[in-house]
C-alpha positions, -999 to +999 in steps of 0.1 A: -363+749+050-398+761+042-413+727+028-397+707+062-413+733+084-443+729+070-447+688+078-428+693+110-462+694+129-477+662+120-439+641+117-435+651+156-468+641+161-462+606+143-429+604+163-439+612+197-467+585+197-444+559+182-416+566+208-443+570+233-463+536+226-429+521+245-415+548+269-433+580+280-410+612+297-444+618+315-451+582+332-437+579+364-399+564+362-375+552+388-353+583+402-322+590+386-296+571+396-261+582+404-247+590+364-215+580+375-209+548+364-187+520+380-162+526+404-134+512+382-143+533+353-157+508+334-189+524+313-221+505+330-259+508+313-286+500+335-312+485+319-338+519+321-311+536+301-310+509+277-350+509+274-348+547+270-319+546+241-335+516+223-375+530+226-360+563+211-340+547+182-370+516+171-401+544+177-381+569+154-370+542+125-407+529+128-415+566+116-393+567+094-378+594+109-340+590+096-350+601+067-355+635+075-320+662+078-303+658+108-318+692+126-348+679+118-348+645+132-327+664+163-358+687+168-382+659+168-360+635+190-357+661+214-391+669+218-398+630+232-378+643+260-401+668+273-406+660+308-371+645+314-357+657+350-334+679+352-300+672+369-276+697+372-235+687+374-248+652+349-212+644+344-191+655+375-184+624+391-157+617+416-125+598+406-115+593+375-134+611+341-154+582+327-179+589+300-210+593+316-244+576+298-276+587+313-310+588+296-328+594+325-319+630+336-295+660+315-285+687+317-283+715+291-250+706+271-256+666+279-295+668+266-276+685+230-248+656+235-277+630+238-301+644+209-274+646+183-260+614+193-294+595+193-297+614+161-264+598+144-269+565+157-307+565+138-290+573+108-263+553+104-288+519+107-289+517+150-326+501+147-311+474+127-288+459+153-307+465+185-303+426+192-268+431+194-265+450+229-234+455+235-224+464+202-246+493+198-239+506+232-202+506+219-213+526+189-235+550+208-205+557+231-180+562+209-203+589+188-210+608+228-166+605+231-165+627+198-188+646+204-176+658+243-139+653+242-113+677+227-104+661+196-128+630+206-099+617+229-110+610+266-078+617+279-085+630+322-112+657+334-089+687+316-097+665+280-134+675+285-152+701+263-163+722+295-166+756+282-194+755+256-179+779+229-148+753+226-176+726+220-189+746+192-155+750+176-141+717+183-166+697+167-166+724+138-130+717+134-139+682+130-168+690+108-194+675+129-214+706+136-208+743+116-206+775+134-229+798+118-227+828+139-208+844+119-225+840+087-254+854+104-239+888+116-219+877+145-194+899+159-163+887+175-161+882+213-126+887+229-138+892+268-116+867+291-125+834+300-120+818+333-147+813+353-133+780+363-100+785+371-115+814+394-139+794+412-120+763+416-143+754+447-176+745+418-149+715+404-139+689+429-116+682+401-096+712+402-084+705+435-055+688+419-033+712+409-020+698+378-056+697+365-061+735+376-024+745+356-042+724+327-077+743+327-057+777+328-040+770+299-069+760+283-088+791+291-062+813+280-063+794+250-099+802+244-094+837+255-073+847+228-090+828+200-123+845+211-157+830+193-186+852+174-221+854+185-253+876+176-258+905+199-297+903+216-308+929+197-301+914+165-316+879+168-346+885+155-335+901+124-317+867+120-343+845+136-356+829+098-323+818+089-321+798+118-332+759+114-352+736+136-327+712+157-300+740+153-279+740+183-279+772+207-257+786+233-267+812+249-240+840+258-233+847+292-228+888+310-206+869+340-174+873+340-154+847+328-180+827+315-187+823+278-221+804+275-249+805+303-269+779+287-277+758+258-307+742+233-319+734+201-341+761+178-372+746+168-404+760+150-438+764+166-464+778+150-441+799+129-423+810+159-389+802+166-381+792+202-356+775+223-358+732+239-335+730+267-334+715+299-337+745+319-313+758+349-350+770+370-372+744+362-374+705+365-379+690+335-367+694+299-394+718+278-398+744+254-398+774+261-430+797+260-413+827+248-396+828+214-360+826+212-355+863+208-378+876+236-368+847+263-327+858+257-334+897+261-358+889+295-328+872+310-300+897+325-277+869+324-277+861+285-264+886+264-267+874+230-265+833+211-237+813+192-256+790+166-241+760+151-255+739+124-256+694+132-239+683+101-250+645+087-235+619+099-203+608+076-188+640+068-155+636+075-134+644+104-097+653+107-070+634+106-044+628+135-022+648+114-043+673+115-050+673+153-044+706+175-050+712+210-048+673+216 
């Protein structure tokens, strides 16, 4: 960890002006268009999103950058977002759940989605086949589908990962990420979930109820399993174990609610602080406090869940092995 952090400085540097010799999160951009999609569900690219993707993908490969371990290359990815607007809601669209592809705007868990899955793509030879559209757009999908869908199955608006701490441990069951919480002193957090079952108003979804009986039983679900995460008080103790381009949740004091918000860890300066795109600002950034101090200033955030990006090729389970499908 210590030899990495040491050349992180000058490989973002080296990154950020190769990704920005072609697209720039600070030049002015057309607004965000609706994330939605097509009306029939098909998955639609606009071309600004297909600028963004392949900018991201050639500028890092240029660098060399898919060489480096996947926090790593996650860290320095996500850092070519800063300045990316912020849109809150990214993937509730009306009608039926489509996957939803949008470079241009994120919010928290869709900037993790897209960094990890820009991240995969790089490595498994995207820069190679950017003349072939259509194809890599398939590939780039199907990694996002893993990655935000119970058991990577887009099956209705009940099949997505909506509650961050079920993210976290269904991508550990399919050994894409690790929860390391616990390994780092987490203690285990049993406090109900359902904040959306009680505020079905928030998901236009859940005014079907079939889909509201579905989320219930999901929640109750997660409820009894309960997840770890390191108390506020004792991130700092843990803070060097942590790894740039780890992936953080932070824990939520609402009831009902499991994670208030989410990033990646990365090293500045020997400091260890937190990129998100933020829930009161515009625009994705890092944030000027460290990690610890910014999660004890907030009364909302209570404490973190950390989970490790595994490299791409580790394998996943088997429909035999399936649960919660």
């Amino acid at each position: 960890m210590v030899q990495y952090r040491a050349v992180f400085g000058p490989v973002a540097v080296i990154a950020l002006f190769l990704i920005g010799m072609r697209w720039s999160p600070f030049e002015p951009h057309p607004p965000p268009a609706d994330p939605s999609g097509s009306p029939t569900g098909v998955i639609s690219w606009n071309d600004h999103d297909w600028d963004v993707f392949s900018s991201v993908i050639a500028g890092a490969a240029e660098g060399g950058l898919d060489a480096l371990p996947m926090g790593e290359l996650m860290a320095v990815i996500g850092q070519s977002f800063v300045g990316t607007a912020y849109l809150p809601g990214t993937l509730e669209a009306d009608g039926p759940e489509r996957l939803v592809i949008n470079f241009r705007a994120f919010d928290c868990m869709t900037f993790v989605e897209t960094v990890h899955a820009l991240s995969v793509v790089l490595k498994n030879g995207a820069a190679d086949r950017l003349d072939d559209r259509a194809s890599v757009e398939t590939e780039y999908e199907q990694v996002v589908q893993a990655l935000r869908y119970r058991n990577g199955f887009l099956n209705g608006y009940e099949s997505r990962l909506h509650y961050f701490s079920e993210w976290i441990y269904d991508n550990d069951r399919r050994r894409l990420i690790t929860d390391i919480s616990r390994d780092l002193g987490g203690v285990l957090d049993r406090e109900v979930i359902d904040f959306m079952s009680t505020h079905p108003d928030a998901y236009g979804q859940l005014s079907n109820p079939r889909v509201l009986e579905d989320i219930e039983s999901i929640e109750r679900r997660l409820s009894q399993r309960g997840r770890y995460f390191i108390p506020q008080d004792r991130i700092a103790a843990v803070t060097d174990r942590i790894q740039n381009g780890d992936i953080i949740a932070a824990t939520s004091t609402i009831d009902g609610l499991d994670v208030a918000h989410t990033g990646l860890a990365v090293w500045i300066d020997d400091e260890l602080h937190l990129l998100y795109a933020p829930l009161d600002g515009e625009s994705v950034e890092i944030s000027e406090r460290s990690l610890a101090a910014r999660i004890q200033s907030i009364d909302s955030q209570d404490g973190i869940i950390v989970a490790r990006p595994h490299e791409p090729g580790a394998a996943t389970l088997t429909d035999n092995e399936t649960e919660d499908r």
